[in-house]
C-alpha positions as CSV (number, residue, x, y, z in Angstrom):
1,X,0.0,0.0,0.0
2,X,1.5,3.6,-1.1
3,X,2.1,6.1,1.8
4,X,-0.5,8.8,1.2
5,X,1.8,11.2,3.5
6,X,2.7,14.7,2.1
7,X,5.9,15.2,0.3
8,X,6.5,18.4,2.7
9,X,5.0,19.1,5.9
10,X,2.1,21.4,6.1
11,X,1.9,25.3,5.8
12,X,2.7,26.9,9.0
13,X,4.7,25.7,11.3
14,X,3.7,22.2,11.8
15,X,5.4,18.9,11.8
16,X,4.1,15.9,9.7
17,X,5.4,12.4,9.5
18,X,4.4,9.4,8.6
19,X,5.8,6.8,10.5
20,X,5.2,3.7,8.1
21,X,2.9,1.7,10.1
22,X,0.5,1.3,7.7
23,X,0.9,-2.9,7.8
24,X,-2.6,-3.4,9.3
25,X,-1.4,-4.0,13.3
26,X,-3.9,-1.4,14.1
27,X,-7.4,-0.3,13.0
28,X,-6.0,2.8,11.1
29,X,-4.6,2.7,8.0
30,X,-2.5,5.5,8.5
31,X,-0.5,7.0,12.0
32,X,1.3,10.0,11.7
33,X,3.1,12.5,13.8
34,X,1.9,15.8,14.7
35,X,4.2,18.6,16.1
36,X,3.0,22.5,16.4
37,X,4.5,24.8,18.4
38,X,2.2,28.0,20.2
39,X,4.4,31.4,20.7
40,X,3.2,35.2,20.8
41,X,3.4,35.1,18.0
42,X,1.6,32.3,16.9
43,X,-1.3,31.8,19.3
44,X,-3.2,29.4,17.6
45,X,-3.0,26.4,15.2
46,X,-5.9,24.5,13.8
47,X,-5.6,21.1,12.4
48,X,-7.9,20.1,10.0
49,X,-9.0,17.6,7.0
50,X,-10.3,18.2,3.5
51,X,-14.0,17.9,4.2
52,X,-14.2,15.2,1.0
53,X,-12.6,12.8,2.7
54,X,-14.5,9.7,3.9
55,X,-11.8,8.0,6.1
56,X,-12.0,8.4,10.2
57,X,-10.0,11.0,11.1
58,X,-8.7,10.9,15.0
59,X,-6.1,13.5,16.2
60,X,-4.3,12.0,19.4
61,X,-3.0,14.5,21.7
62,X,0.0,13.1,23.7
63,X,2.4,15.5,25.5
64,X,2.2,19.4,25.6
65,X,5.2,21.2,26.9
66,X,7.3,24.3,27.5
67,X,10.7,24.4,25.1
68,X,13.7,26.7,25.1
69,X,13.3,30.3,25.8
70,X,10.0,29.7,28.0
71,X,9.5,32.7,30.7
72,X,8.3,31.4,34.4
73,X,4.6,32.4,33.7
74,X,1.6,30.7,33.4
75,X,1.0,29.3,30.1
76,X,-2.6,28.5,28.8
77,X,-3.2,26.2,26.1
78,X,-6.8,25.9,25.4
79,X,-8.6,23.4,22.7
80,X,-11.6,25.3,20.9
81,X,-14.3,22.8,19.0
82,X,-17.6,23.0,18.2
83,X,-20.5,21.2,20.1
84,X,-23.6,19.3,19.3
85,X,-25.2,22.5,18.5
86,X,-22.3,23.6,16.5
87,X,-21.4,26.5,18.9
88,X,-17.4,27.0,19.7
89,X,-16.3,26.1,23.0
90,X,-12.3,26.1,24.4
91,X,-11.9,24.0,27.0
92,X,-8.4,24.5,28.8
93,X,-6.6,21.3,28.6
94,X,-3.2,22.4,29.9
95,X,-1.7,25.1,32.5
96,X,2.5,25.1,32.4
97,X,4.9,27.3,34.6
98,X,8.5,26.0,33.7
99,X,9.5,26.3,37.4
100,X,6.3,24.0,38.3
101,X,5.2,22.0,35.5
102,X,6.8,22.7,32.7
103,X,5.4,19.1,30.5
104,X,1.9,17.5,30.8
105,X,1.4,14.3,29.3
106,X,-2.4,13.8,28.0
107,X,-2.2,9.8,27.5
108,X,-3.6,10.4,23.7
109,X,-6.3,12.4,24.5
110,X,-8.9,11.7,21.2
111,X,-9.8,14.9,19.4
112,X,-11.7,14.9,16.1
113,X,-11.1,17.5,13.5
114,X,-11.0,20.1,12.8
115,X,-9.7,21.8,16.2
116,X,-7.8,24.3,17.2
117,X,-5.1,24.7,19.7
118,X,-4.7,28.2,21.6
119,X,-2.0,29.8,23.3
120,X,-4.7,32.2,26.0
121,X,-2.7,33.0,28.3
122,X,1.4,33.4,28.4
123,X,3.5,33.9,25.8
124,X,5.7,30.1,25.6
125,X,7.0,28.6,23.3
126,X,5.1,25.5,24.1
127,X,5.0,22.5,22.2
128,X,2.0,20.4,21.4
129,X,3.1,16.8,20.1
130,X,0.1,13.9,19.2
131,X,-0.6,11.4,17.1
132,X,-3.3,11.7,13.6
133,X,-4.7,8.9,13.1
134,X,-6.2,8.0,9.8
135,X,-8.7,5.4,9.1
136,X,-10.6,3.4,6.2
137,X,-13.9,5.0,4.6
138,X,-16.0,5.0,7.6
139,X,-18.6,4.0,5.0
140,X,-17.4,0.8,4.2
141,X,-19.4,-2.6,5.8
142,X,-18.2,-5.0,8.6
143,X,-15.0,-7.1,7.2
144,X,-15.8,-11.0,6.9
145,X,-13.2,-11.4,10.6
146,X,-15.7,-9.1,12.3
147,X,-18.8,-10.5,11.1
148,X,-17.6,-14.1,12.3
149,X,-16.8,-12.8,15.3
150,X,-20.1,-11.3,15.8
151,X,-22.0,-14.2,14.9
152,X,-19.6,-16.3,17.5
153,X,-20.7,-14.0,20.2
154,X,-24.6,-14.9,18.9
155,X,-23.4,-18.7,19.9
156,X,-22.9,-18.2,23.1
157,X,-25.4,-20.0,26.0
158,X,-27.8,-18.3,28.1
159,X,-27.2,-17.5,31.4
160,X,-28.4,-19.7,34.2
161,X,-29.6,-18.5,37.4
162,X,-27.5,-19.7,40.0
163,X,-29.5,-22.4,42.7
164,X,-29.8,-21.3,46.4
């Protein structure tokens, strides 16, 4: 199977890579790493996916931190999203002070696109390092492995009540 990762990483300054896992030992066809870095000058980077596209698309946050040159001030990061009702909402996922806690791992917190990252308060740089996960057509039916192994869970006895 081709690698369907950019020649170049994105526009901005984001990091892209694809890691070559794409030999079926997970339910994505695709993992890639995703780096971004939030300064004062760059409060904000929003990942996102052509809107075409099909495939199941899970961004995975892992680890934000502060890197070199960080002050000893509180640092922000927010993730904005839109809801149900398709109103924005940021929700504060990280608070760093590089004499306190200057990293904050978030065990591959699931996102899905598109979202946006936030410097809100403080001025970094902090770095924002995850995982994008890409997955097949989230149209296509159950493969013939899952459809035996839902019919083997069909199989199964019925409970008996246990005898007092």
């Amino acid at each position: 199977m081709p690698c369907a990762c950019p020649a170049e990483a994105p526009p901005g300054n984001s990091l892209l890579w694809c890691l070559g896992l794409c030999g079926g030992c997970c339910s994505f066809s695709y993992l890639l790493f995703l780096g971004c870095e939030l300064t004062a000058s760059t409060k904000s980077y929003t990942f996102q996916v052509d809107n075409e596209d099909d495939s199941e698309h899970i961004l995975a946050l892992s680890v934000v931190c502060l890197t070199d040159g960080a002050k000893d001030e509180c640092n922000v990061v927010e993730v904005v999203g839109r809801n149900h009702e398709n109103q924005e909402i940021a929700v504060p996922v990280a608070n760093l002070k590089l004499s306190c806690q200057p990293l904050l791992s978030l065990d591959n917190f699931e996102l899905q696109p598109p979202v946006t990252f936030r410097l809100a308060a403080g001025s970094g740089p902090v770095h924002l390092a995850g995982w994008h996960k890409i997955g097949e057509d989230s149209n296509d039916d159950l493969s013939d492995d899952e459809e035996n192994d839902l019919s083997d869970e069909e199989e199964l006895p019925p409970i008996k009540p246990a005898k007092k």
